[in-house]
N, C-alpha and C positions, 0 to 999 in steps of 0.2 A: 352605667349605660348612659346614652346621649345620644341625641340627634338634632340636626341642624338644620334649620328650615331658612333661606338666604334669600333675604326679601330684595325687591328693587331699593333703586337708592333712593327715591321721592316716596316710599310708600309711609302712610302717618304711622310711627310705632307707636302712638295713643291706642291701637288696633291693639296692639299686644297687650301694651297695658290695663286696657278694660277687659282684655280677652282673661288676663291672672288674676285684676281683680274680682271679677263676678263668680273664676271656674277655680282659682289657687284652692281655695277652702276645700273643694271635693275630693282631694289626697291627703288630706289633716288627718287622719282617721285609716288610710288605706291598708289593710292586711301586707305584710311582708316589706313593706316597704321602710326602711334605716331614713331616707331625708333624700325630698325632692326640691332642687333650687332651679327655681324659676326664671333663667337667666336670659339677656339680651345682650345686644352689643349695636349702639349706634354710629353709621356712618361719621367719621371724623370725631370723635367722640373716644377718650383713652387709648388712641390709637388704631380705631377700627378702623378698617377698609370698605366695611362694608353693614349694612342693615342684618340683624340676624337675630331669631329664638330660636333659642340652644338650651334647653333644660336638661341637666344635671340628676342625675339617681342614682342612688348606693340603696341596693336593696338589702334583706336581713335574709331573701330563702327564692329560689328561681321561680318556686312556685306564684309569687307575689307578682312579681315582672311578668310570667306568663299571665295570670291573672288581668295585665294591665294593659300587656302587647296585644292579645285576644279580646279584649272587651272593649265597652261602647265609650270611653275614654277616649283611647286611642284611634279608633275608629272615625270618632269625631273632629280629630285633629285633620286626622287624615282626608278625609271630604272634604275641610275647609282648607288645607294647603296642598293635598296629595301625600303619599304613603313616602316619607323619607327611608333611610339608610339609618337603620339603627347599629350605632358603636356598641359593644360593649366590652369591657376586658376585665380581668383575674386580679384581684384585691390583693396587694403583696403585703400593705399594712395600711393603719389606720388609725389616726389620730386625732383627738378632741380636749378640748380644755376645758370641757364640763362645766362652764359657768353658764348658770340660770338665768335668761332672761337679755341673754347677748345677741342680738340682733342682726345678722348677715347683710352687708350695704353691697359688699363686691367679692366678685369670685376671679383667679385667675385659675390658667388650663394652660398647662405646657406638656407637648407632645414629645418625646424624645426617639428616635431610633437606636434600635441596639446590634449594633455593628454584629459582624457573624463573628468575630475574631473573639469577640468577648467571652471572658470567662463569666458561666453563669453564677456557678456560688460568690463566687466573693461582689459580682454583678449586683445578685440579686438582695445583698449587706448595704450597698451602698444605696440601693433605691430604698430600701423600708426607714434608713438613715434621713434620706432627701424626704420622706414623711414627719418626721420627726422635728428635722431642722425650720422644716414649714410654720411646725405649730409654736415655733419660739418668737417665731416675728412678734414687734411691737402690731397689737390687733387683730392678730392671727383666732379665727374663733378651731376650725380645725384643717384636715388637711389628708390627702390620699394618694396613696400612689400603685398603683394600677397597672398591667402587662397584656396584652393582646398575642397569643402568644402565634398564631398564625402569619403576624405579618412582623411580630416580633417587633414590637412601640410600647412604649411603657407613658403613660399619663401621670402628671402630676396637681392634682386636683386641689385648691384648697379655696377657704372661704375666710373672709374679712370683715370686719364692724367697722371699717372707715376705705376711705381706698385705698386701692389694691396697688402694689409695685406692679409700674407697667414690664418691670427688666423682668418678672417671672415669667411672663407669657402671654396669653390674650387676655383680656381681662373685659370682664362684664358683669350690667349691673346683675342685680340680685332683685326683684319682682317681690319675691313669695318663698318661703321655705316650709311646703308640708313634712313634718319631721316624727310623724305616728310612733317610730320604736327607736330612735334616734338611741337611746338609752340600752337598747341591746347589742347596737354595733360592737362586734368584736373589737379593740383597741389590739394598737402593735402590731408586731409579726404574727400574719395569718397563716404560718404551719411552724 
């Protein structure tokens, strides 16, 4: 899940940054939730075009997400920027390198369309693959890759401990990572 909140291009993102470090801490803990990253993208900056908080969520159970969509959380966000467009899509696979104490500095997010012509089995091989290939990078901590199946876009989401290849996609920093069940995350192919 994600949403994206696209600030003006003179707005201080110190805003955001105080905004994750006083409030990051209150999802460390949160029921259902696999790992929340905290992410921004500054104007001119790794290639942004623009000012943005875009937090990142791989939840463990829907219940957890509604849990967080419905409550005073979100809510909060919401009154301080207005009620965004929440993404969210269908976990094809999922991959982590399970090292203790590895630190996420940057995240990239590539969006991919899936052509109608596409054949989905063998399709859906080579995206749980592009999961995988993800997590072999030099600094790669893990990585996901995700299917929307209504508009038919598949996400490739992954997280870094130095930065991040700008040629995978947008790339932004990493704030906070509440990660409560990180450890339950299904790994691999999710059927």
């Amino acid at each position: 899940m994600q949403y994206e909140i696209t600030l003006p291009a003179a707005y201080d993102m110190g805003v955001i940054r105080h905004r994750v470090a006083s409030k990051g801490h209150l999802l460390d803990a949160f029921a259902g939730l696999g790992f929340k990253a905290y992410l921004m993208r500054e104007r001119g900056r790794d290639g942004s075009p623009v000012n943005q908080y875009a937090p990142f969520y791989l939840w463990n159970t829907a219940a957890g997400m509604n849990s967080f969509l419905w409550g005073a959380g979100f809510q909060g966000l919401a009154d301080d920027f207005g009620r965004p467009a929440v993404r969210h899509w269908t976990v094809l696979a999922y991959e982590d390198q399970g090292t203790p104490g590895i630190t996420a500095r940057a995240a990239v997010r590539r969006r991919q369309r899936i052509p109608e012509a596409a054949r989905l089995p063998g399709l859906a091989d080579d995206l749980v693959a592009a999961a995988r290939q993800l997590t072999e990078g030099e600094g790669a901590v893990s990585a996901l890759t995700a299917v929307d199946p209504r508009t038919w876009e598949a996400v490739h989401f992954s997280l870094w401990e130095h930065e991040a290849p700008e040629e995978l996609g947008d790339v932004f920093q990493v704030l906070h990572v509440s990660a409560p069940k990180r450890e339950k995350l299904l790994h691999g192919r999710q059927w």
